[in-house]
DRENNU-977805 format. One record per atom (N, C-alpha, C): residue number from 1; residue in one letter; atom name; x, y, z. Coordinates in pm, whole numbers, plus 50000, padded with zeros to 5 digits. Layout:
{marmar NUM,'a','CA',{X,Y,Z}};
...
END
This chain:
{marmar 1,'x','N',{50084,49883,50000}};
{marmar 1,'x','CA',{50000,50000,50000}};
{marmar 1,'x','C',{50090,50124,50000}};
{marmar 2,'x','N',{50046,50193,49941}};
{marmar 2,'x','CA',{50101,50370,49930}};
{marmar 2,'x','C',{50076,50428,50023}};
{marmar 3,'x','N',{50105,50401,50180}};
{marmar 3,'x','CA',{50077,50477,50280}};
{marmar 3,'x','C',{50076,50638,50322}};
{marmar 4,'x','N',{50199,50659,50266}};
{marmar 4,'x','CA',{50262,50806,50230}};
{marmar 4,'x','C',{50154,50847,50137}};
{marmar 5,'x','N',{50112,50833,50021}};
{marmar 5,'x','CA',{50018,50856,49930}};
{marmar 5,'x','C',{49876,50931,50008}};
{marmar 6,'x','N',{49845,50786,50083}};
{marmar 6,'x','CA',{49673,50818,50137}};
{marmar 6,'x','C',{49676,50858,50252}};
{marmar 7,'x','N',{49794,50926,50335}};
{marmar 7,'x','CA',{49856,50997,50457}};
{marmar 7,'x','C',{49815,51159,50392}};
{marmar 8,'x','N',{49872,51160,50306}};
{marmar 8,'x','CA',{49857,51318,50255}};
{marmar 8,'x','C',{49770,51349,50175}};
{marmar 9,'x','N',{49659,51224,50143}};
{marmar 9,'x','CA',{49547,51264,50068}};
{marmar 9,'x','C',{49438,51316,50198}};
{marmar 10,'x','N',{49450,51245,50331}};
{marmar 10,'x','CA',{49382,51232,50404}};
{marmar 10,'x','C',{49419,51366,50505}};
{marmar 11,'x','N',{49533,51435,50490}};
{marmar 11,'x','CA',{49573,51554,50547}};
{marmar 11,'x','C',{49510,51658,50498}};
{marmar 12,'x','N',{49528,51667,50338}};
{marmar 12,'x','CA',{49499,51774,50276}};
{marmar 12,'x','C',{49361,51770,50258}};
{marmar 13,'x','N',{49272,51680,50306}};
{marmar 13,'x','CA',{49137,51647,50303}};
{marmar 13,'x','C',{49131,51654,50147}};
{marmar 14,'x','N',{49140,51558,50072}};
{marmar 14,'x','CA',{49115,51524,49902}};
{marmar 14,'x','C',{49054,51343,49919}};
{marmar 15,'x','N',{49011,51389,49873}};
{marmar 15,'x','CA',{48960,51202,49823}};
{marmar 15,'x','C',{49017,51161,49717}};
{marmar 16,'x','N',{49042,51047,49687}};
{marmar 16,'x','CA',{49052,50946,49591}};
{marmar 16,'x','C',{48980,50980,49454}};
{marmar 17,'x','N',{48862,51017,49473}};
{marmar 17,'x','CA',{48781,51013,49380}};
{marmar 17,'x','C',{48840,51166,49265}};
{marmar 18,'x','N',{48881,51257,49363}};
{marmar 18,'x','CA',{48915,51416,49301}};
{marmar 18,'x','C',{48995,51360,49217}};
{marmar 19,'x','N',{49121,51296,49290}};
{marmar 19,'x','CA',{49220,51291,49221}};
{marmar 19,'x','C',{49231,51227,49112}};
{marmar 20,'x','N',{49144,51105,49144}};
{marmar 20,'x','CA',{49094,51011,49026}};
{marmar 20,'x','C',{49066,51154,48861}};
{marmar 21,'x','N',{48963,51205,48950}};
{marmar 21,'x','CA',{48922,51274,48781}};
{marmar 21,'x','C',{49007,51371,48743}};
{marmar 22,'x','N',{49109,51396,48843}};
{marmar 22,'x','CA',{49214,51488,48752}};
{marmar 22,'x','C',{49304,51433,48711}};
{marmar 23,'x','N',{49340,51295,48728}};
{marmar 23,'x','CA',{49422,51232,48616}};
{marmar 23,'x','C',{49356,51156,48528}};
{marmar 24,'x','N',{49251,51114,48489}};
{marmar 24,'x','CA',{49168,51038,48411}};
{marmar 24,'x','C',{49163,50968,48408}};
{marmar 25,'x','N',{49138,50878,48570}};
{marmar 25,'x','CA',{49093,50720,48582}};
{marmar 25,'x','C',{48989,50677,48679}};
{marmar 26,'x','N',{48968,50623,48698}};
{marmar 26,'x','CA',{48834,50587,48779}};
{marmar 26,'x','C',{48865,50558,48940}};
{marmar 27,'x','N',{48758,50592,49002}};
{marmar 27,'x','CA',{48806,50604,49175}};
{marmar 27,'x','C',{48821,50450,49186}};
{marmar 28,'x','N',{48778,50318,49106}};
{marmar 28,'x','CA',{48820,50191,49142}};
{marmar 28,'x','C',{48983,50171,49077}};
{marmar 29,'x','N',{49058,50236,48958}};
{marmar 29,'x','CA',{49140,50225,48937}};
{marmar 29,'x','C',{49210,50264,49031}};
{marmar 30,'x','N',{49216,50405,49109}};
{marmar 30,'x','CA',{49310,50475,49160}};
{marmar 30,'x','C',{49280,50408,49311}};
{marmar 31,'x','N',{49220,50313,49343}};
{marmar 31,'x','CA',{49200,50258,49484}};
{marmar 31,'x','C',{49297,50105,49473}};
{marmar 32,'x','N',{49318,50059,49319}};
{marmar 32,'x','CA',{49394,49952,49336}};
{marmar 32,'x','C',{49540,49980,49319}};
{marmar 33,'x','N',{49557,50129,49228}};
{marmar 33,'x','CA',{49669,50194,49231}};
{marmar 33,'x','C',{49731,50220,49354}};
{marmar 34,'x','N',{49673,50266,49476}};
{marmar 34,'x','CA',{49669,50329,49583}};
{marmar 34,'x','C',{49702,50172,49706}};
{marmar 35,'x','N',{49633,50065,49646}};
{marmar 35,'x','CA',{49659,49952,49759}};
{marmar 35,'x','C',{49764,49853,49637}};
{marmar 36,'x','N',{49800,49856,49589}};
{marmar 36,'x','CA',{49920,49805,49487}};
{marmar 36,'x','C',{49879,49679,49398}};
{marmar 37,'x','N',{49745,49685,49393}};
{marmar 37,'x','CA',{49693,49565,49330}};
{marmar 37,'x','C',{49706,49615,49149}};
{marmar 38,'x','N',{49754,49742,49116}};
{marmar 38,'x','CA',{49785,49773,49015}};
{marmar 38,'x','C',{49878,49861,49033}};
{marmar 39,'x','N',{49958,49872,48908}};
{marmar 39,'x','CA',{50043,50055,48913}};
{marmar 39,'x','C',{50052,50136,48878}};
{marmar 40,'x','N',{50110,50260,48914}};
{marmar 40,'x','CA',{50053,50362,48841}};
{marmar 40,'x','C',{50110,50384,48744}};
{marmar 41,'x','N',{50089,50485,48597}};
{marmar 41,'x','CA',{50216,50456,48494}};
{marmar 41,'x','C',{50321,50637,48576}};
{marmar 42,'x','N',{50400,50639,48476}};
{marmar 42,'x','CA',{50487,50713,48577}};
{marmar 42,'x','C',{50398,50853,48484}};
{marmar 43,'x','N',{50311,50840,48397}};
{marmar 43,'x','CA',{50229,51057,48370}};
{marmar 43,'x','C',{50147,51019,48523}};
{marmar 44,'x','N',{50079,50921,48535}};
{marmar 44,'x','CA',{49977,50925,48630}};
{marmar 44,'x','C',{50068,50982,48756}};
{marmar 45,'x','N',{50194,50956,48789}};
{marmar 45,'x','CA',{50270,51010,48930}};
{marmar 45,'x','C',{50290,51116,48907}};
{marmar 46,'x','N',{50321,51164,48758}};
{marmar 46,'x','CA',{50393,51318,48765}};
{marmar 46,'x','C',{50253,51367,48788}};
{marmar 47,'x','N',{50170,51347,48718}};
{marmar 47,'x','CA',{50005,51490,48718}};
{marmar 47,'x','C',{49993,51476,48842}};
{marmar 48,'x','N',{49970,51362,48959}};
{marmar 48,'x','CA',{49894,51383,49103}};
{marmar 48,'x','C',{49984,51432,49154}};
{marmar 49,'x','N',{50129,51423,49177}};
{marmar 49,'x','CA',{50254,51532,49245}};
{marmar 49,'x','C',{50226,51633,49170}};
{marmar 50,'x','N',{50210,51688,49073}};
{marmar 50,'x','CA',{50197,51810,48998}};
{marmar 50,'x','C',{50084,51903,49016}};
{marmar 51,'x','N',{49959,51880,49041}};
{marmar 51,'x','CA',{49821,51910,49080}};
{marmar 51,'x','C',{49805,51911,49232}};
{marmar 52,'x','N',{49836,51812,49313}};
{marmar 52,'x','CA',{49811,51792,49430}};
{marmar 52,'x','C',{49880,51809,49535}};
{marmar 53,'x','N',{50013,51756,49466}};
{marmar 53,'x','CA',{50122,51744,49637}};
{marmar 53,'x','C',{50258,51812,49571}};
{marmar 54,'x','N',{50248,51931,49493}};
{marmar 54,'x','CA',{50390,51995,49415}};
{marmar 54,'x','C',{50473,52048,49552}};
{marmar 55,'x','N',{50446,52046,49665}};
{marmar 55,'x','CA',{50534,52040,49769}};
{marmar 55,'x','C',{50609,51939,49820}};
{marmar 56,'x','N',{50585,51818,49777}};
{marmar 56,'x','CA',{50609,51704,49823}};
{marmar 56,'x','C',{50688,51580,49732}};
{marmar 57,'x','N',{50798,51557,49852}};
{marmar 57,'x','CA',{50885,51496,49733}};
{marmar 57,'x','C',{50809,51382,49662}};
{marmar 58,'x','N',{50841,51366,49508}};
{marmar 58,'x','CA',{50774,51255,49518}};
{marmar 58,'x','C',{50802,51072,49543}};
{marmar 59,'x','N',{50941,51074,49591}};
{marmar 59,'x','CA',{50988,50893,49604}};
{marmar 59,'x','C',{50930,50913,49733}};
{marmar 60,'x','N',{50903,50997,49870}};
{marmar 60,'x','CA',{50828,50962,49952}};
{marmar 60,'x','C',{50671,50943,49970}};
{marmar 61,'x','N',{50629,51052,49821}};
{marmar 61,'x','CA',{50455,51020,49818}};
{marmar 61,'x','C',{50458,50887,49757}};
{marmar 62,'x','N',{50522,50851,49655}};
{marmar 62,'x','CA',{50513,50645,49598}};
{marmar 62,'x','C',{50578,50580,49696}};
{marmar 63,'x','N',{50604,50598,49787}};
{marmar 63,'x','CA',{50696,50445,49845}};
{marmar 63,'x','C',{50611,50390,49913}};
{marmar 64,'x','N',{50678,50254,49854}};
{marmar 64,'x','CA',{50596,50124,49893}};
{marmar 64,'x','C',{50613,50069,50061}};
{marmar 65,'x','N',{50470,50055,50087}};
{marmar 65,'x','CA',{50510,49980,50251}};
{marmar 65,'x','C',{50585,49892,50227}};
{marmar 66,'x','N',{50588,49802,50100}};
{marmar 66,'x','CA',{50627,49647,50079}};
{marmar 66,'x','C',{50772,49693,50111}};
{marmar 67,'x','N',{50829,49753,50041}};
{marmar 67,'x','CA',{50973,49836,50052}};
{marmar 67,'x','C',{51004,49840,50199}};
{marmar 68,'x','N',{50925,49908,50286}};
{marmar 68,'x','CA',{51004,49968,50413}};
{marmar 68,'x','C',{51010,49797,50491}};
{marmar 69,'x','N',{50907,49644,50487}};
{marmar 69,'x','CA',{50916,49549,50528}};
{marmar 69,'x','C',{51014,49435,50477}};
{marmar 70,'x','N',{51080,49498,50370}};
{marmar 70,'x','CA',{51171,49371,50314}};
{marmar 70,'x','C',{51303,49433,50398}};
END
């Protein structure tokens, strides 16, 4: 899961769903994007860092929990 991801969606009070329609995929895509059952392509990382979190680095908004447990 993208913890970092849905940490700062849930700060900045945004849903899933916003972000969904400002990159052009569906709130079920961006929920499997978001729990790693799919991935994102790398326009889909630049537009949501670019629109949403341009303060925020982005290898800490993608990093994988799987990452911090191996």
């Amino acid at each position: 899961m993208l913890l970092n991801l849905k940490t700062e969606i849930a700060r900045r009070k945004l849903s899933c769903r916003k972000i969904a329609r400002g990159v052009g995929i569906s709130k079920e895509a961006m929920s499997h994007k978001v729990t790693e059952k799919s991935q994102f392509t790398r326009s889909e990382m630049y537009a949501i860092h670019d629109m949403f979190f341009p303060d925020t680095d982005m290898k800490y908004l993608f990093a994988s929990d799987k990452e911090a447990r191996e």
